[in-house]
N, CA, C and O atoms as CSV, one atom per row, in Angstrom:
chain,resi,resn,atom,element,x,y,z
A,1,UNK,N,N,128.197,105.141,114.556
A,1,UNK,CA,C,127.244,105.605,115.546
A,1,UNK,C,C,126.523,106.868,115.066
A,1,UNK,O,O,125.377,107.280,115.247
A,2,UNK,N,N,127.444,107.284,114.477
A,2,UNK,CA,C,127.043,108.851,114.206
A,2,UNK,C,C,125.348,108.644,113.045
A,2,UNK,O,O,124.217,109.127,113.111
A,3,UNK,N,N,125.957,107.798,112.217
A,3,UNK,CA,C,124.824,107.575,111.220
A,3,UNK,C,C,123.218,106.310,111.924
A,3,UNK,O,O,122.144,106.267,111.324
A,4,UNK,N,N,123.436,105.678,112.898
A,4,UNK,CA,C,122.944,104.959,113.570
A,4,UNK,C,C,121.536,106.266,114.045
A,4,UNK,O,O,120.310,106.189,113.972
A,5,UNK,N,N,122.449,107.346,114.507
A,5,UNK,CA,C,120.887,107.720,115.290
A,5,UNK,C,C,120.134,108.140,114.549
A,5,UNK,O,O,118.953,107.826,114.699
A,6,UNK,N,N,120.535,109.044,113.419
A,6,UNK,CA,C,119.555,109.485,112.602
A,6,UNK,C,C,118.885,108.561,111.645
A,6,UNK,O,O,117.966,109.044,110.984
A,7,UNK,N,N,119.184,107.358,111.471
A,7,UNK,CA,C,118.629,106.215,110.754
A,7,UNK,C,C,117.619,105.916,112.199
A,7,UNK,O,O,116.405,105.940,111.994
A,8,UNK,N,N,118.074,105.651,113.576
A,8,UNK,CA,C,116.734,105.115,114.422
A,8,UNK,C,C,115.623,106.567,114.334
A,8,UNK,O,O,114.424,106.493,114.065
A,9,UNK,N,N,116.382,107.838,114.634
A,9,UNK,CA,C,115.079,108.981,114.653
A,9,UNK,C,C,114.194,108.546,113.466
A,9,UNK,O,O,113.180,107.953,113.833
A,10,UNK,N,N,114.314,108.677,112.293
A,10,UNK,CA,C,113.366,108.442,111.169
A,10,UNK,C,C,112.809,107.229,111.578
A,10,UNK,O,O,111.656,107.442,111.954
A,11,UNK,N,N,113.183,105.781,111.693
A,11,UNK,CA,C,112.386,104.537,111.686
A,11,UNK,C,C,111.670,104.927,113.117
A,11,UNK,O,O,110.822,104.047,113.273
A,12,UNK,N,N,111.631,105.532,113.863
A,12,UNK,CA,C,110.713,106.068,115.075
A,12,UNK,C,C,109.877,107.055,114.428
A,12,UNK,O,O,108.720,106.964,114.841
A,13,UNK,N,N,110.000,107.748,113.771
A,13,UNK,CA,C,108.955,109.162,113.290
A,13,UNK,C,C,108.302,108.316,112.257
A,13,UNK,O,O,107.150,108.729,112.122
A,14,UNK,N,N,108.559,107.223,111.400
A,14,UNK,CA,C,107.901,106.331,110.617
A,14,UNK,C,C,106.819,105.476,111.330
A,14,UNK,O,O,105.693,105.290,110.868
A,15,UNK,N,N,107.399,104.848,112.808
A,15,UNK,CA,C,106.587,104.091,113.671
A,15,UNK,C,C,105.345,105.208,114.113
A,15,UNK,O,O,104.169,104.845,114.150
A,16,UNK,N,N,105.647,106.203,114.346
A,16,UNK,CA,C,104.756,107.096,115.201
A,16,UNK,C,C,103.693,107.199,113.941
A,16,UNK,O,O,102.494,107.333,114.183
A,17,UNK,N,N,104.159,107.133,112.651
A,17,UNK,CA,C,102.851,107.542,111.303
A,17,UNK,C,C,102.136,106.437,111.054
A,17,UNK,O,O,100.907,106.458,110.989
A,18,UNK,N,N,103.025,105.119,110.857
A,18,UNK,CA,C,102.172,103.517,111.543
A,18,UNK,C,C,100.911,103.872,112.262
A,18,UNK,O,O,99.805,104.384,112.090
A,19,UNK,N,N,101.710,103.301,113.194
A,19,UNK,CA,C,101.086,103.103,114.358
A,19,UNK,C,C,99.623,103.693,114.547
A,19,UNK,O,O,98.705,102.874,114.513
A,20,UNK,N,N,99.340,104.922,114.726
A,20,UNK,CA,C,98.055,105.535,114.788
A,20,UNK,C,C,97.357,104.533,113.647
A,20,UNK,O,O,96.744,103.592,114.152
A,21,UNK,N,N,97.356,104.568,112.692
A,21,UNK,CA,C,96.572,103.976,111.220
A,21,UNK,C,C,96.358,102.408,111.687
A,21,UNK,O,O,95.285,101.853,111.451
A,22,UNK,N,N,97.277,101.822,112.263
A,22,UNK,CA,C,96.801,100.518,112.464
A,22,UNK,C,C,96.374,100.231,113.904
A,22,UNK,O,O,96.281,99.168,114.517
A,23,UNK,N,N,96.107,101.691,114.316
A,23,UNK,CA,C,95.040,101.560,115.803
A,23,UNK,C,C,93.787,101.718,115.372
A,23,UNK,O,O,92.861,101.209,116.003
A,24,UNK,N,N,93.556,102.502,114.147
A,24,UNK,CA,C,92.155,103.035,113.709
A,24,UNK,C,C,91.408,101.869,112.625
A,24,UNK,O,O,90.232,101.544,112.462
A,25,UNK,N,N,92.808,101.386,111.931
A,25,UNK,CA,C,91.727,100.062,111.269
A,25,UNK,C,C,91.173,98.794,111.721
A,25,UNK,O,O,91.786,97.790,112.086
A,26,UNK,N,N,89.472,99.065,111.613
A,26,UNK,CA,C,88.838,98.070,111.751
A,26,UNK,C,C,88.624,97.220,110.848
A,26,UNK,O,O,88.257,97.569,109.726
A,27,UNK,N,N,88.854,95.727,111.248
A,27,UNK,CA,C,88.660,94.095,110.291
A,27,UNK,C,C,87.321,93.639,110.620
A,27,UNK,O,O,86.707,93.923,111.649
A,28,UNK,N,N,86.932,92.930,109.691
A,28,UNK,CA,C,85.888,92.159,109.905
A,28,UNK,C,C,86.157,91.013,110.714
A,28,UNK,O,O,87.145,90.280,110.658
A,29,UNK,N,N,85.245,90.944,111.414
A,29,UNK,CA,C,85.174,89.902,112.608
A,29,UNK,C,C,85.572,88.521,111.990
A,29,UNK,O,O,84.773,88.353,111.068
A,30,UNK,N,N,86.275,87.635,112.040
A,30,UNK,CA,C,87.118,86.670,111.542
A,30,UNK,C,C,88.250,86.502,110.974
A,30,UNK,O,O,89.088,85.601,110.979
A,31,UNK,N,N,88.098,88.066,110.204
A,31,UNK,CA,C,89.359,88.124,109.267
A,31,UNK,C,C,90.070,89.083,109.446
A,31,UNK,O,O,89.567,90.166,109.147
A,32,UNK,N,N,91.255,89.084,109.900
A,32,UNK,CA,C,92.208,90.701,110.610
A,32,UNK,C,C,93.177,90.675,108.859
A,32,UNK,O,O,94.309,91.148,108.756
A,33,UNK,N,N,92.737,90.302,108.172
A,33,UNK,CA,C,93.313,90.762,106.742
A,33,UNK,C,C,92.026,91.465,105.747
A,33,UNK,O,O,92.268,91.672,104.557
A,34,UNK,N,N,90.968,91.732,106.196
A,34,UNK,CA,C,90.185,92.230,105.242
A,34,UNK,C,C,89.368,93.577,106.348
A,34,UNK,O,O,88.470,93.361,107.161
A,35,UNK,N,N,90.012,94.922,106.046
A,35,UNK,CA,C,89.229,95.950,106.519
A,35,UNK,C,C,87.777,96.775,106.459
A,35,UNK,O,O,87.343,97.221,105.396
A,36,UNK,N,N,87.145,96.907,107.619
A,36,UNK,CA,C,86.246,97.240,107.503
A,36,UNK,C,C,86.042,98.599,106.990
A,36,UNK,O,O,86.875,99.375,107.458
A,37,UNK,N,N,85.301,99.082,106.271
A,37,UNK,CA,C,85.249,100.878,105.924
A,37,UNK,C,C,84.679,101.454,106.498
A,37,UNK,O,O,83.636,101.009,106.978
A,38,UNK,N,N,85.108,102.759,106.726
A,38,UNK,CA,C,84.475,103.525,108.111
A,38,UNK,C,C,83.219,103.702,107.964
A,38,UNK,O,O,82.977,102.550,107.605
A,39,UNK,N,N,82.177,104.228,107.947
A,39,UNK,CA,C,80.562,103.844,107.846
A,39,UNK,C,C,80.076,102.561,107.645
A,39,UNK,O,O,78.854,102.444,107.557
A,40,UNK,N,N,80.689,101.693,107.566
A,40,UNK,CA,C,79.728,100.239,107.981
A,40,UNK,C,C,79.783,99.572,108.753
A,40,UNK,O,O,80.823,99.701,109.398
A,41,UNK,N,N,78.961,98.609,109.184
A,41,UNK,CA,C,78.932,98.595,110.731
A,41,UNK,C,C,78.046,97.067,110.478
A,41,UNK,O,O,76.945,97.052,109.929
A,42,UNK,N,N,78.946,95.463,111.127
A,42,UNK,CA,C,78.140,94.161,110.843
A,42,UNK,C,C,77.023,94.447,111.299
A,42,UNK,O,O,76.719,95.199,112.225
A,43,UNK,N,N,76.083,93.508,110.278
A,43,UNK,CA,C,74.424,93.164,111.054
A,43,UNK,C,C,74.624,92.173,111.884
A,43,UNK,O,O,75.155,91.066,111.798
A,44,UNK,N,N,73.918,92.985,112.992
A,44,UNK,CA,C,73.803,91.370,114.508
A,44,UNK,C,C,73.176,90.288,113.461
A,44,UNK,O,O,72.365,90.358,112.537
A,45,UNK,N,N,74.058,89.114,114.140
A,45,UNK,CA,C,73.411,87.480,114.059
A,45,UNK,C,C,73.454,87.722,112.364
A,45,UNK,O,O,72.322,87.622,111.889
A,46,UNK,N,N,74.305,87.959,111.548
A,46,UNK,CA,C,74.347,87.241,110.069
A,46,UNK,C,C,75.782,86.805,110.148
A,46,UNK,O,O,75.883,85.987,109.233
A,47,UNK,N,N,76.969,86.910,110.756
A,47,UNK,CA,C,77.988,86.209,110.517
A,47,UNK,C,C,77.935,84.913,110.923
A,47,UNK,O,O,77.190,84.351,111.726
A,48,UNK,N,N,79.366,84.287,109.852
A,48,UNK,CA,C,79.370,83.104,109.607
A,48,UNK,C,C,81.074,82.811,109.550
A,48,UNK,O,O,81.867,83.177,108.682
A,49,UNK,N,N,81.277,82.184,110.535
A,49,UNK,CA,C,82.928,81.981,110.940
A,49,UNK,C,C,83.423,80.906,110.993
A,49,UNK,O,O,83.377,80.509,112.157
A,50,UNK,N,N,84.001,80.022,110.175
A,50,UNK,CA,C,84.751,78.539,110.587
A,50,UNK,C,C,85.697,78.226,109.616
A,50,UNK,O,O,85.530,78.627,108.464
A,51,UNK,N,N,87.119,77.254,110.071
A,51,UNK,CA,C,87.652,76.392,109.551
A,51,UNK,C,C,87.438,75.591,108.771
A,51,UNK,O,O,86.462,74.877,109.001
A,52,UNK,N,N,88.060,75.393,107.783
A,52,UNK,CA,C,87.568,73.797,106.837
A,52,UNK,C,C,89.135,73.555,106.474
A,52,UNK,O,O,89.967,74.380,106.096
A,53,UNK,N,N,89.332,71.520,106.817
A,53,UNK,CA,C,90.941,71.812,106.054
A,53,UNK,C,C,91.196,72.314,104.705
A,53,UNK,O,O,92.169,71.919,104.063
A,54,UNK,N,N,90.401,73.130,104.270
A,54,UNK,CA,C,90.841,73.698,103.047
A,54,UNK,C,C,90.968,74.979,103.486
A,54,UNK,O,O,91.618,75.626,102.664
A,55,UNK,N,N,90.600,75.686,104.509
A,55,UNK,CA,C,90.654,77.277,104.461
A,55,UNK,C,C,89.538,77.448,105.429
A,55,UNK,O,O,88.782,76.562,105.826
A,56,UNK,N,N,89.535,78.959,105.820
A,56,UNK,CA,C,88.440,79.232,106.861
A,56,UNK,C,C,87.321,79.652,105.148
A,56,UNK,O,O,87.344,79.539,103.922
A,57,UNK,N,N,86.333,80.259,106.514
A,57,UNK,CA,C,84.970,80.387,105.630
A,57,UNK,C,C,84.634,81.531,105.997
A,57,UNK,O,O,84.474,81.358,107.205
A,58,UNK,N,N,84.308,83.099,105.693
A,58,UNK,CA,C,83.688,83.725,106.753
A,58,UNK,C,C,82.219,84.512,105.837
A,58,UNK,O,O,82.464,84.605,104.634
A,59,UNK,N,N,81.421,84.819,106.066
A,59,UNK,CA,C,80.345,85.415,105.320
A,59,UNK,C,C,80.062,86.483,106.549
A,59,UNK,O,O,80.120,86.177,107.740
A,60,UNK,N,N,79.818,87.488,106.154
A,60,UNK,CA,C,79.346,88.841,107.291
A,60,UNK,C,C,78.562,89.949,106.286
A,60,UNK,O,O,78.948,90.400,105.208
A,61,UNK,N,N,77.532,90.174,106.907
A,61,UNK,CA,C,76.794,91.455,106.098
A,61,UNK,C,C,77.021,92.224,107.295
A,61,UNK,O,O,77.144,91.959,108.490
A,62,UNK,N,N,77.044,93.677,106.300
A,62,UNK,CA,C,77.071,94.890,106.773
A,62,UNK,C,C,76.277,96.318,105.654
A,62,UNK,O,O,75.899,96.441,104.489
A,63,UNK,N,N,76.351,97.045,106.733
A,63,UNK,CA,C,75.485,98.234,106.262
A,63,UNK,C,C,75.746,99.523,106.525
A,63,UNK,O,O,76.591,99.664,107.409
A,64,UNK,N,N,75.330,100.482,106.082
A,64,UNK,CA,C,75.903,102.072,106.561
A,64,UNK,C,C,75.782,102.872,105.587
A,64,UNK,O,O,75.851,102.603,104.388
A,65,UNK,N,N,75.527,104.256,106.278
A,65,UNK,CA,C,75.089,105.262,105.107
A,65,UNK,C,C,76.489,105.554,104.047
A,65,UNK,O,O,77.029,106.635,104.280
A,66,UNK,N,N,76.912,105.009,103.307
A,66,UNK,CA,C,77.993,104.965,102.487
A,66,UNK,C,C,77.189,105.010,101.270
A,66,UNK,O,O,75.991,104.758,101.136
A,67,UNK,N,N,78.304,105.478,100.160
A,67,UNK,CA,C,77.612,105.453,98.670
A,67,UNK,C,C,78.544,104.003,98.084
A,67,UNK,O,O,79.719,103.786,98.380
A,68,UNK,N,N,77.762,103.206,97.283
A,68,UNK,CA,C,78.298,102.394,95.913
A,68,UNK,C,C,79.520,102.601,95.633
A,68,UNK,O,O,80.485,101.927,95.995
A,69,UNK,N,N,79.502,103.883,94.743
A,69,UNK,CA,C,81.265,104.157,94.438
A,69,UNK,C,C,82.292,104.451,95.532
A,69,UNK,O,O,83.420,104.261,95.078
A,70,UNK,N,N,82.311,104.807,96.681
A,70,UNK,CA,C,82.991,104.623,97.985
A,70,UNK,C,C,83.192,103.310,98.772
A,70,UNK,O,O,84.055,103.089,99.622
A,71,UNK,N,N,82.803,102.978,98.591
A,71,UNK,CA,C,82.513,101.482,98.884
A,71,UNK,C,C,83.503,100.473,97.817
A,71,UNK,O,O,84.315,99.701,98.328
A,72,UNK,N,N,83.381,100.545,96.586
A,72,UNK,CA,C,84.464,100.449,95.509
A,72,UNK,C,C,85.270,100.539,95.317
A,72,UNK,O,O,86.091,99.704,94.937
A,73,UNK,N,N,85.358,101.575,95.502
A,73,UNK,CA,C,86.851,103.037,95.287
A,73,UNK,C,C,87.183,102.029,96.557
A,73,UNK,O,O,87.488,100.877,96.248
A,74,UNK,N,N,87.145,102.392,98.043
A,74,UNK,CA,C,88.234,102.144,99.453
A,74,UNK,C,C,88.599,100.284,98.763
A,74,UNK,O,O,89.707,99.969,98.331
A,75,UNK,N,N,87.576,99.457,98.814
A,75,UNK,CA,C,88.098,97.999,98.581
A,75,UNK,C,C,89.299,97.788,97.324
A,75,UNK,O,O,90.296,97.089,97.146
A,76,UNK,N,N,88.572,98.800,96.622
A,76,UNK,CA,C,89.858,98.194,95.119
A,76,UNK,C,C,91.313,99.140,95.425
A,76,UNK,O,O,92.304,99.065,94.699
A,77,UNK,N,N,91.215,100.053,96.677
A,77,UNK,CA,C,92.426,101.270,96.501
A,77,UNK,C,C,92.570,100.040,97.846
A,77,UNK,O,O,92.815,99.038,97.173
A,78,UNK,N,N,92.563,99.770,98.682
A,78,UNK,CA,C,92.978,98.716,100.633
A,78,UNK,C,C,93.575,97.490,100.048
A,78,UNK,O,O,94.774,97.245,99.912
A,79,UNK,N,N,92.638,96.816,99.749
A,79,UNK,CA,C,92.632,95.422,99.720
A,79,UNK,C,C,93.984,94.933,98.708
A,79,UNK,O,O,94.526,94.028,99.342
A,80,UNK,N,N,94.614,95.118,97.634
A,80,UNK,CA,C,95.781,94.772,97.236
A,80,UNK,C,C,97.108,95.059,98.166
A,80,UNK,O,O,98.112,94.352,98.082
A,81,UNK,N,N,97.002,96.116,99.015
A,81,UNK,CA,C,98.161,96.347,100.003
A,81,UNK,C,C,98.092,95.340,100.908
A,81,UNK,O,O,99.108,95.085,101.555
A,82,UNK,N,N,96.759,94.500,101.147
A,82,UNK,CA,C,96.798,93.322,101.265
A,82,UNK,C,C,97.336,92.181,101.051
A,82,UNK,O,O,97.716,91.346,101.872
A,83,UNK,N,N,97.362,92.162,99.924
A,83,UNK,CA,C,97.792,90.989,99.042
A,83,UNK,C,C,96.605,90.231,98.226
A,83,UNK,O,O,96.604,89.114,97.707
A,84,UNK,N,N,95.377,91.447,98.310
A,84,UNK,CA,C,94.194,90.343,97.691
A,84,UNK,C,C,94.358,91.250,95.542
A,84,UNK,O,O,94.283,92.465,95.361
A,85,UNK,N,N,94.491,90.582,94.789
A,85,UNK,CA,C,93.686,90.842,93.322
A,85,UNK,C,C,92.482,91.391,92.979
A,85,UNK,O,O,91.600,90.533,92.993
A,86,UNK,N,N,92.160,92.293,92.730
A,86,UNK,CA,C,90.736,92.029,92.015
A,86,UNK,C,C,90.796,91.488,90.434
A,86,UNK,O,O,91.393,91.848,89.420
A,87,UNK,N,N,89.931,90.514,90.750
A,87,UNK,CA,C,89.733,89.185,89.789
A,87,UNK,C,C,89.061,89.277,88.366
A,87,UNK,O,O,89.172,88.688,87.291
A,88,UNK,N,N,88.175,90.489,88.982
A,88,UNK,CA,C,86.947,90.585,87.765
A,88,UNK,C,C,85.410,91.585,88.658
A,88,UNK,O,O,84.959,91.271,89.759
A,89,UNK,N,N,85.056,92.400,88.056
A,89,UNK,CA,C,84.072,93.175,88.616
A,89,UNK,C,C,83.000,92.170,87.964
A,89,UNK,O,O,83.332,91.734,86.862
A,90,UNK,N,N,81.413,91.611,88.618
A,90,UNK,CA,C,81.180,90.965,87.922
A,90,UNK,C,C,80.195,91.446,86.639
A,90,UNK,O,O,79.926,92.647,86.603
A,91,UNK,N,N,79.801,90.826,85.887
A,91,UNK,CA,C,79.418,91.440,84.650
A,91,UNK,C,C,78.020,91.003,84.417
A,91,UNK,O,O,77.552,91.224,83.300
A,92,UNK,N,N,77.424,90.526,85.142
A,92,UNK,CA,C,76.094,90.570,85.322
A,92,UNK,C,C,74.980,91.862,85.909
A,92,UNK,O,O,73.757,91.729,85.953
A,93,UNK,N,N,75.777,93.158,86.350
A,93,UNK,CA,C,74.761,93.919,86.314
A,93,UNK,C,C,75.079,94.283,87.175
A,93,UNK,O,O,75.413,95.464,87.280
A,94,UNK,N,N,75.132,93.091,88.575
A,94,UNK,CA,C,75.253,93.218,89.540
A,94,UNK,C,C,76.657,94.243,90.232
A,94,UNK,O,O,77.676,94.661,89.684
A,95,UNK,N,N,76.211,94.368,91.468
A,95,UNK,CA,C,77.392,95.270,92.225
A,95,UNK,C,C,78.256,94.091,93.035
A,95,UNK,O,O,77.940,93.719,94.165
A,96,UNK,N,N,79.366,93.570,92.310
A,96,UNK,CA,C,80.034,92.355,93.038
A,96,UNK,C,C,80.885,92.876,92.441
A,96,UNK,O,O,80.840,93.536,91.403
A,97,UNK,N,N,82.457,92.341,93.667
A,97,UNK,CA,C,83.631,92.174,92.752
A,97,UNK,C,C,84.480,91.345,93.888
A,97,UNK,O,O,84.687,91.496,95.092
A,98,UNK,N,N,84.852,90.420,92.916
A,98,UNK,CA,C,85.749,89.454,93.084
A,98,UNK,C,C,87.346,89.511,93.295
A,98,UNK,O,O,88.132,89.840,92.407
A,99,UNK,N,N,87.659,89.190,94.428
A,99,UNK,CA,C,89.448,89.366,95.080
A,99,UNK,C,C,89.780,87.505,95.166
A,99,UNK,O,O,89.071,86.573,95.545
A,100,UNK,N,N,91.174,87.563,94.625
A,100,UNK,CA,C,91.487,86.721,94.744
A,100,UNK,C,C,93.172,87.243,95.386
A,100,UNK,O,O,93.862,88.254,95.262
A,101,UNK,N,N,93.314,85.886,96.122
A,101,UNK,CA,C,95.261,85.794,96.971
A,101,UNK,C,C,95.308,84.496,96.779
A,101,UNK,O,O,94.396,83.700,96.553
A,102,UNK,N,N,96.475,84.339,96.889
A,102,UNK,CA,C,97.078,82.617,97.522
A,102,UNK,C,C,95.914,81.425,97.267
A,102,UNK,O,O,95.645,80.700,96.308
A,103,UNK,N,N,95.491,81.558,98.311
A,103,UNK,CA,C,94.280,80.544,98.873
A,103,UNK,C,C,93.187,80.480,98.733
A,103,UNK,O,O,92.578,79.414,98.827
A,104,UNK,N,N,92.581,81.715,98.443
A,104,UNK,CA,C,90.992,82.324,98.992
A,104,UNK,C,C,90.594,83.451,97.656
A,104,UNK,O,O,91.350,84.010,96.862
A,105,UNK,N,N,89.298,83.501,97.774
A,105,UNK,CA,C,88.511,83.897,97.246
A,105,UNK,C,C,88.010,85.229,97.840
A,105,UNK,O,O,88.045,85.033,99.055
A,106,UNK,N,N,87.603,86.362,97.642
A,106,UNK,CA,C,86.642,87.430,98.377
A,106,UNK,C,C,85.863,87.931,97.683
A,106,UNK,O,O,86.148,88.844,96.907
A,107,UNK,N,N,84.520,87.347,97.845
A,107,UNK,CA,C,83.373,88.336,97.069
A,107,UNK,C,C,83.031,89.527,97.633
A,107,UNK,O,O,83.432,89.591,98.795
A,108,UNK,N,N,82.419,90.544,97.245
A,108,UNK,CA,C,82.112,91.600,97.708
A,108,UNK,C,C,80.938,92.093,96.807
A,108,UNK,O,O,81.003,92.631,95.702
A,109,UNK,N,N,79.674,91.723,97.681
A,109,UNK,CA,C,78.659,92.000,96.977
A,109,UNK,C,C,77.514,93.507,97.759
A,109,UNK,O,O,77.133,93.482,98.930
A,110,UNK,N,N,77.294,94.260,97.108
A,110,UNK,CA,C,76.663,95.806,97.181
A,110,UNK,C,C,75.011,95.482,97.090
A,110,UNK,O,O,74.306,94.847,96.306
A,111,UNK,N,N,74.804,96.177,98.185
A,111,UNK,CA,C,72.833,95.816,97.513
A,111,UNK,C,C,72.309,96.964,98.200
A,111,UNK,O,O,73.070,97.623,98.909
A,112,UNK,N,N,71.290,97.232,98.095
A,112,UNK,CA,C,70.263,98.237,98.837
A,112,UNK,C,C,70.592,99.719,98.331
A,112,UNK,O,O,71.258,99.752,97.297
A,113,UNK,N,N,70.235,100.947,98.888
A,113,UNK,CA,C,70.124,102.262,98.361
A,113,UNK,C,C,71.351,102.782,98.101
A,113,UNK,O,O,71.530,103.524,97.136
A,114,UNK,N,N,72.028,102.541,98.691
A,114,UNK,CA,C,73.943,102.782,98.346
A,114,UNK,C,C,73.741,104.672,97.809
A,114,UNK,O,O,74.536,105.013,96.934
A,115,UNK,N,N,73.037,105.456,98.168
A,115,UNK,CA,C,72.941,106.603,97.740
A,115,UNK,C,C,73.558,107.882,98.625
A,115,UNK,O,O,73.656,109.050,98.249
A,116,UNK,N,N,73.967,107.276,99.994
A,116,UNK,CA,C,74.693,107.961,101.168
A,116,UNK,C,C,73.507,108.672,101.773
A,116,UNK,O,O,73.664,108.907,102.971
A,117,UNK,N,N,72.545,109.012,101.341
A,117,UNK,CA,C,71.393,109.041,102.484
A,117,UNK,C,C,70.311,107.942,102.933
A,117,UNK,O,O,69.330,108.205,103.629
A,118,UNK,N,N,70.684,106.477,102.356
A,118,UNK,CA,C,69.875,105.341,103.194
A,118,UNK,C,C,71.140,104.489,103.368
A,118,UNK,O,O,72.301,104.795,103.097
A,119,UNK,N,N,70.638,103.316,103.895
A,119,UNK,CA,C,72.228,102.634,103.828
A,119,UNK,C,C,72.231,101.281,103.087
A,119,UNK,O,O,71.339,100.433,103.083
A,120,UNK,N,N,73.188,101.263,102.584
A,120,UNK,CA,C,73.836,100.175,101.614
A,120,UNK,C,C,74.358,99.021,102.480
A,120,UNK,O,O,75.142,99.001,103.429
A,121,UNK,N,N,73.846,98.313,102.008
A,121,UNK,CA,C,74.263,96.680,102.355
A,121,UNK,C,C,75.377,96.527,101.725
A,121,UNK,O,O,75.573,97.221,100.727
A,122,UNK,N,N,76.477,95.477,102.210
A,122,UNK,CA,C,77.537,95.539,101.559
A,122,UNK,C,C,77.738,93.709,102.347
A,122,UNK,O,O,77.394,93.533,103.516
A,123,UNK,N,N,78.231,92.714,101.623
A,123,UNK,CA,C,78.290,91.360,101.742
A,123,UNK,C,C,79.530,90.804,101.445
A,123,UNK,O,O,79.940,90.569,100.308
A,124,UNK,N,N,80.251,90.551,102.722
A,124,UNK,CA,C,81.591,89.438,102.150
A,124,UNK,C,C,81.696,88.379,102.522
A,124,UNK,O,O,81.497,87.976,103.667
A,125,UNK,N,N,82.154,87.552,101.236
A,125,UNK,CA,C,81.917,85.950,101.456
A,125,UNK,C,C,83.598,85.971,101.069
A,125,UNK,O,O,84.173,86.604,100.184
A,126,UNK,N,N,84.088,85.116,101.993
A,126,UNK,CA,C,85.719,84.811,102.299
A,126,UNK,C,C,85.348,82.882,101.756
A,126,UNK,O,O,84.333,82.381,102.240
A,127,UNK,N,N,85.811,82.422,101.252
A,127,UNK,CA,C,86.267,80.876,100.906
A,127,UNK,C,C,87.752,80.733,100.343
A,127,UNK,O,O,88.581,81.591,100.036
A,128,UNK,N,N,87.793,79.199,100.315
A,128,UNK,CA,C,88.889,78.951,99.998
A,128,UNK,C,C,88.963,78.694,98.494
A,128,UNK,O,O,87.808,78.682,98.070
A,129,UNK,N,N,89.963,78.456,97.380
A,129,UNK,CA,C,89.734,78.271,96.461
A,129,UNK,C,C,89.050,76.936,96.076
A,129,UNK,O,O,88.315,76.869,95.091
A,130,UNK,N,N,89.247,76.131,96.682
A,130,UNK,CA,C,88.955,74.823,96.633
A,130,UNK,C,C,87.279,74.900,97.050
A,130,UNK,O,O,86.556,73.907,97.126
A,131,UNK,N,N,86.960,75.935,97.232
A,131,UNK,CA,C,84.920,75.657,97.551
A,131,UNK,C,C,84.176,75.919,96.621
A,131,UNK,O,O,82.959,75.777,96.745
């Protein structure tokens, strides 16, 4: 008993450091495994949400005064505590990078001024491997 309480005090002072963090993270609308970053914010009427028996599908643009490398930096430092890979940054020039898990695919494609004083478009396409 004696060792019982001070093992529950800590797993309670652990819950209390939880808890707040997974009141404050926002997901993208379809997917409660892929977080949104704080300055971006979906564009009305571009998401794209459905099932296929191979996997869901989700596509969502978003935007916000965020920079390129922040935008980078949070997905490649979040998204493996996930369980997603990054696959390959792509090598065309472009601002994409590719997550792979289990099942699915996550592109993550960057466009527009990304300079933190206009706002950066930022694009995720969720598929299954099989698409």
């Amino acid at each position: 008993m004696r060792r019982l309480l001070p093992t529950a005090a800590a797993l309670l002072g652990l819950w209390g450091l939880v808890l707040p963090a997974l009141a404050t993270t926002r997901f993208l609308t379809g997917s409660e495994d892929v977080p949104l970053m704080e300055g971006l914010a979906e564009v009305p009427d571009t998401r794209i949400v459905f099932d296929t028996p191979g996997g869901r599908i989700v596509d969502v643009d978003t935007a916000g005064p965020v920079s390129a490398d922040d935008v980078a930096r949070f997905y490649r430092e979040s998204l493996p505590a996930l369980g997603w890979k990054l696959d390959q940054p792509a090598d065309d020039g472009a601002d994409k990078y590719v997550f792979r898990r289990a099942t699915e695919i996550l592109v993550i494609t960057l466009h527009g001024q990304g300079d933190g004083d206009g706002a950066l478009g930022v694009r995720f396409n969720l598929r299954p491997h099989a698409l």
